[in-house]
Every structure is written in C-alpha cells, then in structure tokens.
RODO-133970 format. One record per residue (C-alpha): residue in one letter; x, y, z. Coordinates in steps of 0.02 Angstrom, whole numbers, plus 50000, padded with zeros to 5 digits. Layout:
<pts>
<residuo A&X X&Y Y&Z Z>
...
</pts>
This chain:
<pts>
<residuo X&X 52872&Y 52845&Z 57424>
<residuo X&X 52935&Y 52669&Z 57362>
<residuo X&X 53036&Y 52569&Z 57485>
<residuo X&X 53112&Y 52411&Z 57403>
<residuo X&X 53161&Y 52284&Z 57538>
<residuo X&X 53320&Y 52176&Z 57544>
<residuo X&X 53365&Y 52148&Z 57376>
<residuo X&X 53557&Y 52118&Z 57322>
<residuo X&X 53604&Y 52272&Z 57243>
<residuo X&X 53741&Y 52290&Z 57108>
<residuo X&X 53758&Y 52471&Z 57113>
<residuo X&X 53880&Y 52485&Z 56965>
<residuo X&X 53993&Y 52592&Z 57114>
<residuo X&X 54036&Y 52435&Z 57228>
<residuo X&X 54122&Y 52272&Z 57141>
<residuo X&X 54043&Y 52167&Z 57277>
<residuo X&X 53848&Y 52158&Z 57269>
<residuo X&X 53771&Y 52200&Z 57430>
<residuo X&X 53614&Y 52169&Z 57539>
<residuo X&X 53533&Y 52320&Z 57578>
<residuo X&X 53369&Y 52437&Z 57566>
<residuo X&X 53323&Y 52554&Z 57440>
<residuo X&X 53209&Y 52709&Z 57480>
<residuo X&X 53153&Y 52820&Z 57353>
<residuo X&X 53069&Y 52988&Z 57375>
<residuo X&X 53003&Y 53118&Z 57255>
<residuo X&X 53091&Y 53008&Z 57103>
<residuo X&X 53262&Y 53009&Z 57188>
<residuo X&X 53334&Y 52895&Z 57287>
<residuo X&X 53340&Y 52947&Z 57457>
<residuo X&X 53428&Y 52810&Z 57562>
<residuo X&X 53511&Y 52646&Z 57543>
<residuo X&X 53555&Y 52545&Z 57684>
<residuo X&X 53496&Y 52395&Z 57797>
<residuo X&X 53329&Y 52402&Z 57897>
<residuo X&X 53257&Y 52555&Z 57815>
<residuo X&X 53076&Y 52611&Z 57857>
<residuo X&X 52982&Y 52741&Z 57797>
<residuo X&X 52784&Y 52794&Z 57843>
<residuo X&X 52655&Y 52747&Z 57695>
<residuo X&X 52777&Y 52705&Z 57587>
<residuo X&X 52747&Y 52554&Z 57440>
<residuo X&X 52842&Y 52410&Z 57514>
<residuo X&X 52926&Y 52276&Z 57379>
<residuo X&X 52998&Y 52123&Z 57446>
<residuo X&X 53143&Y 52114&Z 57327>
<residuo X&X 53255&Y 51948&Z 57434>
<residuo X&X 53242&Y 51864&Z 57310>
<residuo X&X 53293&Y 51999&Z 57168>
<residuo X&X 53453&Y 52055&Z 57088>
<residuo X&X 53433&Y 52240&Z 57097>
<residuo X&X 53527&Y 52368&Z 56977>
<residuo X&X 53546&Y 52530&Z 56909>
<residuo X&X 53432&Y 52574&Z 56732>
<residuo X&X 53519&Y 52496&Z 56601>
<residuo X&X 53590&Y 52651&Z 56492>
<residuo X&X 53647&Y 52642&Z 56285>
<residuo X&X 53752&Y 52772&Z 56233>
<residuo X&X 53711&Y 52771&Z 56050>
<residuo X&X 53544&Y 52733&Z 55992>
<residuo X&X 53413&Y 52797&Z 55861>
<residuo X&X 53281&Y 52757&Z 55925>
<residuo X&X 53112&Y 52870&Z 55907>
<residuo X&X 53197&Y 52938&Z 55781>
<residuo X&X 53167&Y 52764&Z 55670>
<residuo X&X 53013&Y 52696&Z 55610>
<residuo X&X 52943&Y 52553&Z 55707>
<residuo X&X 52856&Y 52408&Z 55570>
<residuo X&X 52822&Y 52569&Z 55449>
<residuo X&X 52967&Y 52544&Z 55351>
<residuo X&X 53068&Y 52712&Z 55261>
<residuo X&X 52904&Y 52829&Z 55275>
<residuo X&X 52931&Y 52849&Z 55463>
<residuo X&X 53125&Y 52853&Z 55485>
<residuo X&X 53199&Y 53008&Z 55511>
<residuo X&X 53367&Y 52992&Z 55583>
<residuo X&X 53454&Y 53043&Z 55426>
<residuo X&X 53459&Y 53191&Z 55318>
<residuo X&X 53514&Y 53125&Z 55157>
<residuo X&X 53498&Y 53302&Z 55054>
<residuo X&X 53630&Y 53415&Z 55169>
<residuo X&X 53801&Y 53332&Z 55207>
<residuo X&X 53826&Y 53468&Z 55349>
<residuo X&X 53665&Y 53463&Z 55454>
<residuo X&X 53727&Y 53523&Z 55619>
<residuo X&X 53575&Y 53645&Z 55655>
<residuo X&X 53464&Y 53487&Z 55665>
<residuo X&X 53424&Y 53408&Z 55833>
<residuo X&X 53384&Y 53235&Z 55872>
<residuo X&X 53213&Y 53268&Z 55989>
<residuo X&X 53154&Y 53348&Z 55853>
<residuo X&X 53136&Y 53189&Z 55742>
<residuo X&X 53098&Y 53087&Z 55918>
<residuo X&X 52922&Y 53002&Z 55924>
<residuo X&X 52892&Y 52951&Z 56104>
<residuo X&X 52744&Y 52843&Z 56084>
<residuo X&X 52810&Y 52696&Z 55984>
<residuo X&X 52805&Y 52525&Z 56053>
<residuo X&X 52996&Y 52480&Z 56058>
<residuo X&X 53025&Y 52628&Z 56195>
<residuo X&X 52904&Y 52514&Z 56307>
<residuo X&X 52993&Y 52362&Z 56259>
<residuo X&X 53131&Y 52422&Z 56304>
<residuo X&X 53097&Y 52490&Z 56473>
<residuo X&X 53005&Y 52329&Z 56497>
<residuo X&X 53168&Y 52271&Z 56477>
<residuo X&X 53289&Y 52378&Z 56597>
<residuo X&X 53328&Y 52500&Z 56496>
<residuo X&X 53279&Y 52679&Z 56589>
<residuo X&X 53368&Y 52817&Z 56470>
<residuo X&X 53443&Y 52827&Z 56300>
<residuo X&X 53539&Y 52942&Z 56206>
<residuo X&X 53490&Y 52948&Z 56066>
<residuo X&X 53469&Y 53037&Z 55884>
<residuo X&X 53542&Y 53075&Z 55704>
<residuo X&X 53627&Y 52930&Z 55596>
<residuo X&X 53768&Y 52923&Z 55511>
<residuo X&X 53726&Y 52983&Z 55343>
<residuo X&X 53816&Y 53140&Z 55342>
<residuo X&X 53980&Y 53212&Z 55405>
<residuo X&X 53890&Y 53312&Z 55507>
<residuo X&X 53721&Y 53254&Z 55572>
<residuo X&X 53662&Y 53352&Z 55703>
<residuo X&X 53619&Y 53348&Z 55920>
<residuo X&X 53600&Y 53180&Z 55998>
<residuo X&X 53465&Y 53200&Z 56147>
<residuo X&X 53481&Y 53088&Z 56297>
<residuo X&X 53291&Y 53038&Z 56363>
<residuo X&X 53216&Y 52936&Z 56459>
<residuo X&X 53134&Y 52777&Z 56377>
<residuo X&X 52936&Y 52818&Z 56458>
<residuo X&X 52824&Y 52956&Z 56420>
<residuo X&X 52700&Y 53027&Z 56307>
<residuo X&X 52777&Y 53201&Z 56266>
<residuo X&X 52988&Y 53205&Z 56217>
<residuo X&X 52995&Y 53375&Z 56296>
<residuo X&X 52947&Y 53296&Z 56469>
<residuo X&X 53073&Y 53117&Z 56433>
<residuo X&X 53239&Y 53258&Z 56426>
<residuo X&X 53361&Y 53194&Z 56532>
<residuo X&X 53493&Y 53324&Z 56439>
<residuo X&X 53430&Y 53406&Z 56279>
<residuo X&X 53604&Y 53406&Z 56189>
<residuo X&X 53727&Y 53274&Z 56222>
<residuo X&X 53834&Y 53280&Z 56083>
<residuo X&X 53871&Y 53333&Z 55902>
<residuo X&X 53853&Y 53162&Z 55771>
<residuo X&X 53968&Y 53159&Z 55650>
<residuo X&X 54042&Y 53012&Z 55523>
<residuo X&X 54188&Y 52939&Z 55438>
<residuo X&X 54214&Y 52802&Z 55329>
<residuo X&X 54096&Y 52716&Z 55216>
<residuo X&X 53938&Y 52785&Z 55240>
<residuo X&X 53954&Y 52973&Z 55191>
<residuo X&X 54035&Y 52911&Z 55041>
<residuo X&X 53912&Y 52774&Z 54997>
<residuo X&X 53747&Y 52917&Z 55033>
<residuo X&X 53851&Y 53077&Z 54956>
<residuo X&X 53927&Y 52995&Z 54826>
<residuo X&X 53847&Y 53061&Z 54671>
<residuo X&X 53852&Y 53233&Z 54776>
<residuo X&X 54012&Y 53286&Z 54839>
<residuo X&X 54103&Y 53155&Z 54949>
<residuo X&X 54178&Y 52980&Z 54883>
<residuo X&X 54318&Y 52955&Z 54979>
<residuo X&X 54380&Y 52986&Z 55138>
<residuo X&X 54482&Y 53117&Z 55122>
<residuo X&X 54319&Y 53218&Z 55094>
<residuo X&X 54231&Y 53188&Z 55209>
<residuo X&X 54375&Y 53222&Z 55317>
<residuo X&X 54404&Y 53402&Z 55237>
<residuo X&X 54230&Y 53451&Z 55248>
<residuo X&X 54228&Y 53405&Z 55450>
<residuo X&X 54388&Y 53519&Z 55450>
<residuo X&X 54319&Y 53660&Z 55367>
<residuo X&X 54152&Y 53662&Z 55448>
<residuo X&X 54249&Y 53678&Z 55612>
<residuo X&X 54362&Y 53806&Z 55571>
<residuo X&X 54213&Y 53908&Z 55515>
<residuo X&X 54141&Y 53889&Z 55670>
<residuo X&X 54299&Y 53930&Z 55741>
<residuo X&X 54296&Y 54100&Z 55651>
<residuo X&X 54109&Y 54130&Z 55688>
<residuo X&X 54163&Y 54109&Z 55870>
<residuo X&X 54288&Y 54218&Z 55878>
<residuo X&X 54171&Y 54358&Z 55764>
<residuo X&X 54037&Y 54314&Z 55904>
<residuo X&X 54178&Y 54337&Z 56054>
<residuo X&X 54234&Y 54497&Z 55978>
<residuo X&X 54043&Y 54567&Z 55961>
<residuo X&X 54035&Y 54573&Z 56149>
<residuo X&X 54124&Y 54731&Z 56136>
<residuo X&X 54080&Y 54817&Z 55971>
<residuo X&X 53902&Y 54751&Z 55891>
<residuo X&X 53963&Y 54790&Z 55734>
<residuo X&X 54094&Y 54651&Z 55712>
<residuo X&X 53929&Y 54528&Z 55743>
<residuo X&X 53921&Y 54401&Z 55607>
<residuo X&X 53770&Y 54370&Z 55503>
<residuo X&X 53664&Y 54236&Z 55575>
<residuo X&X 53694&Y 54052&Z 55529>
<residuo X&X 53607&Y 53908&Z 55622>
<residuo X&X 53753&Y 53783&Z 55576>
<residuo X&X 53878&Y 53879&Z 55661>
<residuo X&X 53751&Y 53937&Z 55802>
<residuo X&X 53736&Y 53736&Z 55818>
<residuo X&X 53920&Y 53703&Z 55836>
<residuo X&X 53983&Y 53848&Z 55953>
<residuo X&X 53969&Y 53701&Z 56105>
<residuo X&X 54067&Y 53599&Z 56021>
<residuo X&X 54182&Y 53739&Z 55975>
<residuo X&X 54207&Y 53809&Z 56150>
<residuo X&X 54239&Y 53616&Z 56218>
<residuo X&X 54048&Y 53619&Z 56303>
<residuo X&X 53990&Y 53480&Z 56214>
<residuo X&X 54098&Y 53329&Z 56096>
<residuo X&X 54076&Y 53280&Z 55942>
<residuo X&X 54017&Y 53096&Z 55932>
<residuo X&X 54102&Y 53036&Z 55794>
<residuo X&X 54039&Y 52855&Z 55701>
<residuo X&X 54213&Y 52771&Z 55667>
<residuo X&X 54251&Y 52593&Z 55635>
<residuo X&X 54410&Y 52538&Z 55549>
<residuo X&X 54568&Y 52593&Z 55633>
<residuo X&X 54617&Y 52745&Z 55506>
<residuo X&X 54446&Y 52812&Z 55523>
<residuo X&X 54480&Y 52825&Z 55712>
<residuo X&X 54642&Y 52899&Z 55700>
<residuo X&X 54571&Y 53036&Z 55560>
<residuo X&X 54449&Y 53093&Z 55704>
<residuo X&X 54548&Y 53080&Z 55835>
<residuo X&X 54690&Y 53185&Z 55725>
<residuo X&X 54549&Y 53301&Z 55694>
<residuo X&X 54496&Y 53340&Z 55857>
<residuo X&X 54670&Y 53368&Z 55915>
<residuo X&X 54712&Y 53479&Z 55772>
<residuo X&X 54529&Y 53574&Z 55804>
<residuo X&X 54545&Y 53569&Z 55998>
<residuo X&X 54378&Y 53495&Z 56025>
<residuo X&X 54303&Y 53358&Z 56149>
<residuo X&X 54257&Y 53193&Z 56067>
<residuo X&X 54199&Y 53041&Z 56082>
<residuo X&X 54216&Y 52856&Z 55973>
<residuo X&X 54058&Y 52752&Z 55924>
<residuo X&X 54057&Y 52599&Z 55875>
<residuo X&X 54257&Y 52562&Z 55851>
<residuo X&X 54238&Y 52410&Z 55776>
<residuo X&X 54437&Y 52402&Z 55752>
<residuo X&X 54470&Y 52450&Z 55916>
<residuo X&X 54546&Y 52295&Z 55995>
<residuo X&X 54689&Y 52284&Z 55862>
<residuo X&X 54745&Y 52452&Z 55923>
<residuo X&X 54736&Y 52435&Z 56103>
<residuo X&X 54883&Y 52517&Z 56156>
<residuo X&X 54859&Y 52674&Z 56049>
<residuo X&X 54687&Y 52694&Z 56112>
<residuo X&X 54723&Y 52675&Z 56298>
<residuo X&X 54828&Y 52840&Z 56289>
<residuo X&X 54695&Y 52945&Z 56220>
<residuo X&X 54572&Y 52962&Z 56376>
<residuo X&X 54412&Y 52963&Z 56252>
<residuo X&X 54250&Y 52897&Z 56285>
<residuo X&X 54205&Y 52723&Z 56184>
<residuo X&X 54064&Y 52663&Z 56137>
<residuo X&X 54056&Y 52490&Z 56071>
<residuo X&X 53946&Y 52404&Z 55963>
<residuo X&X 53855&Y 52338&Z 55873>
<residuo X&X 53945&Y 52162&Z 55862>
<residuo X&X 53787&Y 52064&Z 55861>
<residuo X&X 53764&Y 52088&Z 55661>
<residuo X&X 53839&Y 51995&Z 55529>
<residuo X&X 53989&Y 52098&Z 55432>
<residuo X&X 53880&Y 52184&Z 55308>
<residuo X&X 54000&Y 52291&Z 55248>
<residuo X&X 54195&Y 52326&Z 55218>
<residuo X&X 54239&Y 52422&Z 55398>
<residuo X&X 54144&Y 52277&Z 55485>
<residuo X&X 54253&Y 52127&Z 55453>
<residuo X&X 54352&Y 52132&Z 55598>
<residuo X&X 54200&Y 52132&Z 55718>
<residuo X&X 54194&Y 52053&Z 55874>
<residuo X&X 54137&Y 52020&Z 56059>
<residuo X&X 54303&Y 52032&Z 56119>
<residuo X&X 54324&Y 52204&Z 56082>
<residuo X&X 54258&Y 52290&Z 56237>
<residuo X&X 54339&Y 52151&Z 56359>
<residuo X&X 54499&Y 52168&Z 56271>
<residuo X&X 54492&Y 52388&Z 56275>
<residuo X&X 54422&Y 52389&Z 56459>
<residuo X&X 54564&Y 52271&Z 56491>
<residuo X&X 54695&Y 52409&Z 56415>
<residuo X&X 54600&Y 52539&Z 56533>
<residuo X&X 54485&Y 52629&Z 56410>
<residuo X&X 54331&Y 52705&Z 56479>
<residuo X&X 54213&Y 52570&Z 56370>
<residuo X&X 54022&Y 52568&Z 56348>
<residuo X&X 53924&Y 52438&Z 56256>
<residuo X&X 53806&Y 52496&Z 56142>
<residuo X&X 53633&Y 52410&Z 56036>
<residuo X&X 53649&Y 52570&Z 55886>
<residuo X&X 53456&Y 52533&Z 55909>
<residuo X&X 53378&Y 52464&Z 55766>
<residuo X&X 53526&Y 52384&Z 55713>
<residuo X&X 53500&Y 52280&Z 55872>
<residuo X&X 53338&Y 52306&Z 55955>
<residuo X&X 53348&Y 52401&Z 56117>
<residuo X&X 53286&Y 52292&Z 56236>
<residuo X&X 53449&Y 52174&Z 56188>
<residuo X&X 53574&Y 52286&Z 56285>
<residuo X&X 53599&Y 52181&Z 56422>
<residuo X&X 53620&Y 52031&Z 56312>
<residuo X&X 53755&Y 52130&Z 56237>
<residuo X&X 53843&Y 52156&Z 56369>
<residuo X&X 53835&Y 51961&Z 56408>
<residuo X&X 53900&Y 51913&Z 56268>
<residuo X&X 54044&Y 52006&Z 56290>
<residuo X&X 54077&Y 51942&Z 56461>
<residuo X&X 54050&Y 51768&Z 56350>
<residuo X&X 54197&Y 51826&Z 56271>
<residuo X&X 54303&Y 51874&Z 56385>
<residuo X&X 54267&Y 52041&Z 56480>
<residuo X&X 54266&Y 52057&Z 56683>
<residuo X&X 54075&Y 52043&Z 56713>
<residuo X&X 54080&Y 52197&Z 56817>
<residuo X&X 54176&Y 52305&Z 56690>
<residuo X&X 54016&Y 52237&Z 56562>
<residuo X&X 53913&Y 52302&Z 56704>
<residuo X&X 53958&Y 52463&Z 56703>
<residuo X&X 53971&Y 52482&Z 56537>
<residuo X&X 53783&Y 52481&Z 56521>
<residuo X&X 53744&Y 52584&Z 56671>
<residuo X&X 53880&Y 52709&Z 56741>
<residuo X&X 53991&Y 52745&Z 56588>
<residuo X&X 53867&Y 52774&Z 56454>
<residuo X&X 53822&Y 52888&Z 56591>
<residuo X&X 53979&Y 52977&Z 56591>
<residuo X&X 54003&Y 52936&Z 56389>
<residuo X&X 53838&Y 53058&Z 56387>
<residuo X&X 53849&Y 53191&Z 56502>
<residuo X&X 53702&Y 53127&Z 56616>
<residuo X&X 53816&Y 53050&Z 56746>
<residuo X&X 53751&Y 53185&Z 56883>
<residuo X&X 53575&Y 53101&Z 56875>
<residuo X&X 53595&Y 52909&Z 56823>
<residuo X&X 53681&Y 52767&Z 56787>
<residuo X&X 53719&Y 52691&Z 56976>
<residuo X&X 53606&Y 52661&Z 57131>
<residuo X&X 53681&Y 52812&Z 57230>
<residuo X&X 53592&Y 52953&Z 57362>
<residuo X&X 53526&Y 53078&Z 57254>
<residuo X&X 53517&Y 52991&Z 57093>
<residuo X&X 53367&Y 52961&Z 56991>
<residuo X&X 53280&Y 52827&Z 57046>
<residuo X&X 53289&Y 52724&Z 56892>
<residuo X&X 53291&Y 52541&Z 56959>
<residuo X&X 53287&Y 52365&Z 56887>
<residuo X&X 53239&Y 52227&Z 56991>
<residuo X&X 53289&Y 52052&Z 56912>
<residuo X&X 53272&Y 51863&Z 56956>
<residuo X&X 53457&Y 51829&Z 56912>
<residuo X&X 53620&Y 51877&Z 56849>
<residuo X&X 53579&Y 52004&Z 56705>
<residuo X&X 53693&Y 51933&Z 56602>
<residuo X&X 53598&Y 51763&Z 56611>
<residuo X&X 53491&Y 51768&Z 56435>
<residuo X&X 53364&Y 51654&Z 56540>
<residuo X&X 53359&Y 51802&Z 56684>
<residuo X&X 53179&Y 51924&Z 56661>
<residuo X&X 53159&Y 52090&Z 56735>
<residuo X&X 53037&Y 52066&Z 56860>
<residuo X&X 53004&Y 52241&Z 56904>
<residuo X&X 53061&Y 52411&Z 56814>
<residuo X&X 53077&Y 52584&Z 56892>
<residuo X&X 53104&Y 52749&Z 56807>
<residuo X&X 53083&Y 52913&Z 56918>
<residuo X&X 53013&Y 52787&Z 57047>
<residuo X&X 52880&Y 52769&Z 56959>
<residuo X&X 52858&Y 52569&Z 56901>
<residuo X&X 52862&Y 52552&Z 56717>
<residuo X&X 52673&Y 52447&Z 56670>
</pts>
C-alpha cells in the first residue's frame, strides 16, 4: 500500500485544487480524502507537492520509432502497402528504449500510441503504459483506434505508386470501407447459412470494429479541407472518428464545435516544414476548447519528444487557453480521445493509480517531477 500525505491535488475532475490524502491499494486508488491512515503502508509527505493525474498523449509513435539508430529501427510506417489495416501498432512497439523512461521520468504514465501516417490506411494504434519490459504486460487497451491519413503525406510516400492527389487517397479510404462494409454484412449473413461466409481477408477482419462503430478511425488531418474530407467520409460511411493534429482547426471554429469529435492537437512546437503546416499555432487548442470542442494536446512523439507534453500544454495556456482546460487535455480527455477513460486520466476511486507528484505548477517549464507513480508502483 502507498499512502501519499497532504499534497494539493489537481484531479483533472475538480477546477479547484484541493488538500487531501491519497491511498492506493493493489495499483488502484482506493481513497482520497483528509486524514487517511492505513496499516504498513509507504507514507510520502507530499505538503509541499502539486499532485496530478499521469500525464496522457493521445497520439504518439513512440516504441514504434528508433531511438539514436536512425531509419534501421523505425517501424511506424509501411511504405510498400497503402492499405495496411491488418497491421497493429504493439507489434512494431519496443518497450525497452530509453525515451519510454524519460518520459515517465517525466509524468507521462500511458500513451497511445502506433502506425504513422504514411498510408491511407495504417493500421491499430495500442494505448500502453510508458514502464515495462514486455509490451504484452504495458496494454492498457490493445486496439484504440484505426490510423488513417489525408493530405500531403500519402501523396508525397505513394506518389510514384498510386496516390498523388487528394482525391485518391480519399477514394481509396472510401472503397476500403465499403468493402468492409460488404464483408460485414457477408460475415452477418454467415451466422445463419455457413455457406454465404466470405473468404478470409485480414484487412477486412482488421476493420470490422471500425465498421460496426466499436472502434474510430483516427484520421491525421491538418488543413481545413482535409478535415472536412474525413469528417464527410465518416458521415457518408457511418463510422466513429476522431481528428489528429488539426492544425487548421482554429480558423474553423464554429464548424468544428458542431461535430462532437474527439481532437487531438499538435504538434505546434515545430517549425512549418511543410504546405498543411503554415497556419500552425499555440492558440489553436485555447481557441477550439473555447468553442466547446472536446480538445487534447498532443507531442506526435518524435516529432516532439515525449517527455515535452506538459510543456505543450503550457505553452498553450501561454497563448491563451484556460489553464485547467490545458490540464485536462493531457490527462482526462486523451483519456476519453482513447478509449481508456474507465482506468486513467484523473485521480478518482478506482482508477489506476498513475500519479505525478510535482514541486509546482506543471505548466511552469522550471517545475520537476519530484516523484512518478504508475500502478502505484514509483517509476526509478
């Protein structure tokens, strides 16, 4: 058992940090309130601390890139199959490089994480936790969405080989997924007569959650028409989805507040390296959180190395967003944004007990994590 004593907890639930104890059992959280005790439980003195929630990015690579190995050991994109839906992410993850540590050094507990943006279709993110030796045993949820792309980068990888311009890579999304669609319904109508089963194909087998709305695509969009052409998509498919990275998305504000999609923002801390990334910015979460979108800030580890997430999210609040909207958009909505909600991303009864304990405001740059939980058990 781990008792942490009188720290000020910003529980990503609450606006208004509170005083209060934290006691964690078997990895969960068990209690939180004032004058806790427990028998031979480890005692932390955190009155002096700024306790929060594990710091959560809702679209990272990493594991699946190479850490100071260059090309030879990155492998979150296919670049031979522009429909790669039958790969998953923890397949390509490699739990034992040193950025995971770093990370979790840092406050962040659980990532979800896998394939790039290379192809229109790219296969399963994973969302794991950021300790551990074996990726089986970091699962937090094994399949948290579908990747797939629009806009430059299909067409830049693909372009000798099928897809220069937009409008391809948007008709070979569309007929991928009504494939599926008729797969699904050859699969539905099996149930009843084994003849009608289809022949078996791993890239439809791989999209039947997203077909039957248990699982969204996660779709890599960054100028405005590229997020309209997936959100049209979906619509037009019936499927759940989500928006990464959005770079446009504060110059169409009002649009986006009526659609009731996850966001995921980031990463602004780059320079505009390409076309789709001149209109990026640190305002762009404030300003969509202001509008009412349900807004996470993301690293797109390596583009911005993981440990940097908090920083991220202070340099939006630099920039204009409430500081406990940029709060939660590290902890409880990435949460939501990945389907892990149930098990992290506050300090609440029965939640994981993935805790940070700081000496200041997280979104001071001068603030250090002074201790770092995951499962209860302290991150060394």
């Amino acid at each position: 058992m781990l008792l942490i004593k009188g720290g000020t907890i910003h529980d990503a639930v609450k606006e208004k940090p509170y005083v209060a104890d934290i006691l964690v059992k078997d990895g969960k959280i068990q209690k939180i309130g004032k004058n806790l005790s427990a028998k031979g439980a480890t005692v932390v003195d955190a009155a002096e601390l700024q306790v929060y929630p594990g710091f959560i990015d809702a679209h990272s690579h990493i594991g699946l890139d190479g850490y100071g190995i260059g090309y030879e050991g990155s492998d979150y994109n296919e670049m031979n199959d522009i429909i790669s839906a039958h790969l998953r992410g923890i397949d390509g993850f490699k739990p034992m490089q040193p950025h995971l540590r770093q990370a979790a050094l840092a406050g962040v507990t659980t990532v979800n994480t896998g394939p790039g943006s290379a192809d229109v279709i790219g296969g399963t993110f994973v969302a794991v936790k950021t300790v551990g030796r074996r990726a089986d045993d970091m699962v937090v949820k094994m399949e948290t969405a579908m990747k797939c792309a629009f806009g430059e980068n299909p067409k830049r990888v693909y372009r000798d080989k099928g897809d220069s311009s937009r409008m391809t890579t948007a008709a070979k999304l569309r007929e991928t997924l009504y494939k599926a669609k008729e797969y699904a319904a050859k699969k539905d109508a099996a149930k009843e007569d084994p003849t009608k089963a289809p022949p078996y194909d791993i890239k439809m087998e791989a999209l039947l959650p997203v077909i039957r709305k248990e699982m969204p695509l996660k779709a890599h969009a960054h100028a405005t028409e590229d997020i309209f052409t997936a959100l049209r998509i979906a619509k037009e498919l019936d499927v759940l989805i989500t928006l990464e990275h959005v770079t446009e998305g504060h110059l169409i504000k009002e649009e986006l507040s009526h659609e009731d999609v996850p966001l995921a923002i980031g990463p602004s801390m780059t320079s505009a390296s390409k076309w789709e990334l001149r209109n990026r910015t640190f305002e762009t979460p404030g300003v969509l959180a202001k509008a009412g979108c349900k807004v996470s800030i993301i690293t797109d580890a390596p583009v911005i190395p993981q440990e940097y997430l908090p920083l991220c999210a202070a340099l939006a609040v630099k920039s204009g967003m409430d500081s406990f909207e940029a709060l939660k958009a590290i902890t409880i909505n990435p949460a939501h944004h990945s389907g892990i909600a149930d098990r992290v991303g506050s300090l609440e009864v029965g939640k994981d007990a993935d805790i940070v304990l700081m000496d200041g405001d997280c979104f001071d740059v001068a603030t250090q994590a002074v201790k770092v939980y995951i499962l209860g058990e302290e991150v060394q």
